[in-house]
C-alpha positions as CSV (number, residue, x, y, z in Angstrom):
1,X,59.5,33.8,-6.7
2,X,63.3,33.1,-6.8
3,X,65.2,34.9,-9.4
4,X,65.4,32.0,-12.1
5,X,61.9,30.0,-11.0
6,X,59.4,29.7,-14.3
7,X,57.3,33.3,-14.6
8,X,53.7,33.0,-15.4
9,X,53.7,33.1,-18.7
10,X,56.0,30.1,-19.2
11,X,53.9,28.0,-16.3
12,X,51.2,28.7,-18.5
13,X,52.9,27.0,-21.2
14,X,54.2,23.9,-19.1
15,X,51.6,23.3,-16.7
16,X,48.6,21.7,-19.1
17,X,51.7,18.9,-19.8
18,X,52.5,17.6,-16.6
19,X,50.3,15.2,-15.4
20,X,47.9,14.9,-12.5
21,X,46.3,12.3,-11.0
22,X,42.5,11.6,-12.4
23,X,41.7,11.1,-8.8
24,X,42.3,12.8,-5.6
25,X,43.5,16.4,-4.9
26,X,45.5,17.9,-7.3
27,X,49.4,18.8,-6.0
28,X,49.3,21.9,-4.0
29,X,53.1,22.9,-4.9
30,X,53.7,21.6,-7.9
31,X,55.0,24.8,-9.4
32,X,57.5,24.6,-6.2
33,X,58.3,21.3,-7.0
34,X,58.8,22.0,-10.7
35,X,60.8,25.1,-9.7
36,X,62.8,22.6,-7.1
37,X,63.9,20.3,-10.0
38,X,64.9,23.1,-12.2
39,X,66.8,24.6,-9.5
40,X,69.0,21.0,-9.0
41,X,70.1,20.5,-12.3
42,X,70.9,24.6,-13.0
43,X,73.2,24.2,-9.9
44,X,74.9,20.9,-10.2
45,X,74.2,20.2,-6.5
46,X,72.6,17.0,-5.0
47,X,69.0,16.4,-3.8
48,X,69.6,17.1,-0.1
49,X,71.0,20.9,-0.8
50,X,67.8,21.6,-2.5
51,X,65.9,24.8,-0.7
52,X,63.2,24.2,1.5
53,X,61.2,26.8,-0.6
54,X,60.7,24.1,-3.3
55,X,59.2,21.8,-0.7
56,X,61.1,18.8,1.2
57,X,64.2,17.1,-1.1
58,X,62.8,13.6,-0.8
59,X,59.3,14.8,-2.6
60,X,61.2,17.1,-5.1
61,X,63.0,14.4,-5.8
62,X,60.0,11.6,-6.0
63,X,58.3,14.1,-8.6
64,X,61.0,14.4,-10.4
65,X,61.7,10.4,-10.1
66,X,58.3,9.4,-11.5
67,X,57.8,12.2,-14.5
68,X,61.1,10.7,-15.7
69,X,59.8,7.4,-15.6
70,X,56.6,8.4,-17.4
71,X,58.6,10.4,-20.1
72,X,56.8,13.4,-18.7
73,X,60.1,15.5,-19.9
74,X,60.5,14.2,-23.2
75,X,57.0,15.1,-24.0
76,X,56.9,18.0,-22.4
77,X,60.0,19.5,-24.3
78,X,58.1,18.4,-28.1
79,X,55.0,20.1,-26.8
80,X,57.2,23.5,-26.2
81,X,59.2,22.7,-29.3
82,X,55.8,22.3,-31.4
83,X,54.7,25.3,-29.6
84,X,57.5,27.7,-30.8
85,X,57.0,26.3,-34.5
86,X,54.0,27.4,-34.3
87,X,54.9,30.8,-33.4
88,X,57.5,30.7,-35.9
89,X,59.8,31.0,-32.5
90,X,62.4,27.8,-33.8
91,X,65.5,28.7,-34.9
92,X,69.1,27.1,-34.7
93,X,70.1,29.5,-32.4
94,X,68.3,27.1,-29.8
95,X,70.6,23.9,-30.0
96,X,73.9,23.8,-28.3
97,X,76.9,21.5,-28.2
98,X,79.3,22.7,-25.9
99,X,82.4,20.7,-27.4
100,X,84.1,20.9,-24.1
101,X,81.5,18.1,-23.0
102,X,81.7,16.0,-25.8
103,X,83.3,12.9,-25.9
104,X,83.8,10.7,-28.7
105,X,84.5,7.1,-27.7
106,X,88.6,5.6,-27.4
107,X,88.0,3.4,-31.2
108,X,86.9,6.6,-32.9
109,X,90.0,7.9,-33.1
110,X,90.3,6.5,-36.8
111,X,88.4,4.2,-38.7
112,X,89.5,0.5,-38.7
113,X,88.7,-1.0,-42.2
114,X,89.4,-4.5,-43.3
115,X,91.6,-4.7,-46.6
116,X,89.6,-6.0,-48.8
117,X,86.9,-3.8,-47.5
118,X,89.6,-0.7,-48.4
119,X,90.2,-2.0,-51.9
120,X,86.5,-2.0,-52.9
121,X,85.4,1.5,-51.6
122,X,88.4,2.6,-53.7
123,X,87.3,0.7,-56.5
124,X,83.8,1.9,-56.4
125,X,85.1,5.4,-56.2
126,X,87.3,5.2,-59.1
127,X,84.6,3.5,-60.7
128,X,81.9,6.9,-59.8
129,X,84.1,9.5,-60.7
130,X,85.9,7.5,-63.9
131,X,89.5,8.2,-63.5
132,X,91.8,6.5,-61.3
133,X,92.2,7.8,-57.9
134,X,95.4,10.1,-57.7
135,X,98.9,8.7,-55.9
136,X,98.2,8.8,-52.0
137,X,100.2,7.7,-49.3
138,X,99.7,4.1,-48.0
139,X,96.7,4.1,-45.8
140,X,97.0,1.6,-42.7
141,X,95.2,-1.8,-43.1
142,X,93.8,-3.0,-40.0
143,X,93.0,-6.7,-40.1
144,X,91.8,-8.4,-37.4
145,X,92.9,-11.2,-35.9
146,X,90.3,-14.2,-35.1
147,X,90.5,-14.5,-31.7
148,X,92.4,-18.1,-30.6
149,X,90.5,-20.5,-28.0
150,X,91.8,-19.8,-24.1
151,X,93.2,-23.3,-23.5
152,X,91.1,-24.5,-19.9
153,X,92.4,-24.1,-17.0
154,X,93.1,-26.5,-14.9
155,X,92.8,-26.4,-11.0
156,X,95.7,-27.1,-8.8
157,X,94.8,-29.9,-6.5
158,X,96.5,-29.4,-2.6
159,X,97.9,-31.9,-0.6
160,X,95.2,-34.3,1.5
161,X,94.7,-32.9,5.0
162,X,96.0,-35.5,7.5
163,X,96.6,-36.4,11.5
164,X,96.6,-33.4,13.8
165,X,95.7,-30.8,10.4
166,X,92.6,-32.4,10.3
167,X,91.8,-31.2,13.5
168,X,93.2,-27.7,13.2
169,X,92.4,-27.1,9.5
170,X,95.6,-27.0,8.5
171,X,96.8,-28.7,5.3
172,X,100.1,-30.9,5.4
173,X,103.1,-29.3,4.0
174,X,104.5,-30.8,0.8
175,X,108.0,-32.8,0.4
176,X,110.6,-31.3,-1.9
177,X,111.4,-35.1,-2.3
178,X,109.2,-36.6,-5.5
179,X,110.2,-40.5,-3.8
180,X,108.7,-39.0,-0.3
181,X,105.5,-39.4,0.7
């Protein structure tokens, strides 16, 4: 066993949730296999550079392909999670944000209200606490524009192909001269 693959007692817990096939042999390494996915997303690294210990990438890989796809992971995290309830084992101590990872999206920044959307939240505020809101500084209105129909395009037509550009592909040149032609 490699230093971080599952120990017995927490295969115990995760092998009656992964499925298996109601025919034909059961998976011989699927502790491996398990092990093998484990190993690729604690490392960072692709499917090739996983070790040949967990079996070949390309069936490491299918496994892990397929429980995804049957939300294998999903319910296998709520059975652990109703597990350690039940052994009064949950705490907060268990969820992690690591803010270096977060990302909040470019239009959360600030909130965009419209105006009249602004004056009624104010209102209703004044109106639940019964005293007028105290002086604050102007707060930026964001309206909106409605967005203006793109006039259509209109394709530019090139001169007719004529004589010996016929032949080559070539299109005849156009005059500088409006009265030529």
């Amino acid at each position: 066993m490699a230093r971080f693959d599952v120990t017995d007692a927490e295969w115990a817990l995760i092998e009656p949730h992964l499925p298996v096939a109601a025919t034909g042999p059961l998976p011989r390494r699927m502790r491996e296999q398990f092990n093998g996915i484990l190993w690729r997303f604690r490392t960072g690294s692709g499917w090739r550079d996983v070790p040949e210990r967990y079996g070949p990438w390309s069936t490491v890989y299918s496994r892990f392909n397929n429980w995804a796809n049957a939300g294998v992971f999903q319910g296998l995290m709520e059975a652990l999670i109703a597990e350690a309830a039940a052994r009064g084992q949950v705490g907060l101590e268990l969820v992690s944000v690591d803010s270096t990872i977060v990302r909040a999206h470019q239009e959360s920044a600030g909130l965009a209200v419209a105006g009249e959307t602004l004056d009624a939240l104010e209102q209703a505020l004044t109106e639940e606490k019964g005293a007028p809101l105290a002086e604050q500084p102007p707060v930026l209105r964001v309206m909106r524009p409605k967005p203006h129909p793109r006039p259509a395009r209109h394709r530019r037509t090139s001169a007719p192909l004529s004589g010996d550009a016929v032949r080559r592909g070539r299109r005849r040149p156009r005059s500088a001269d409006p009265g030529a032609g």
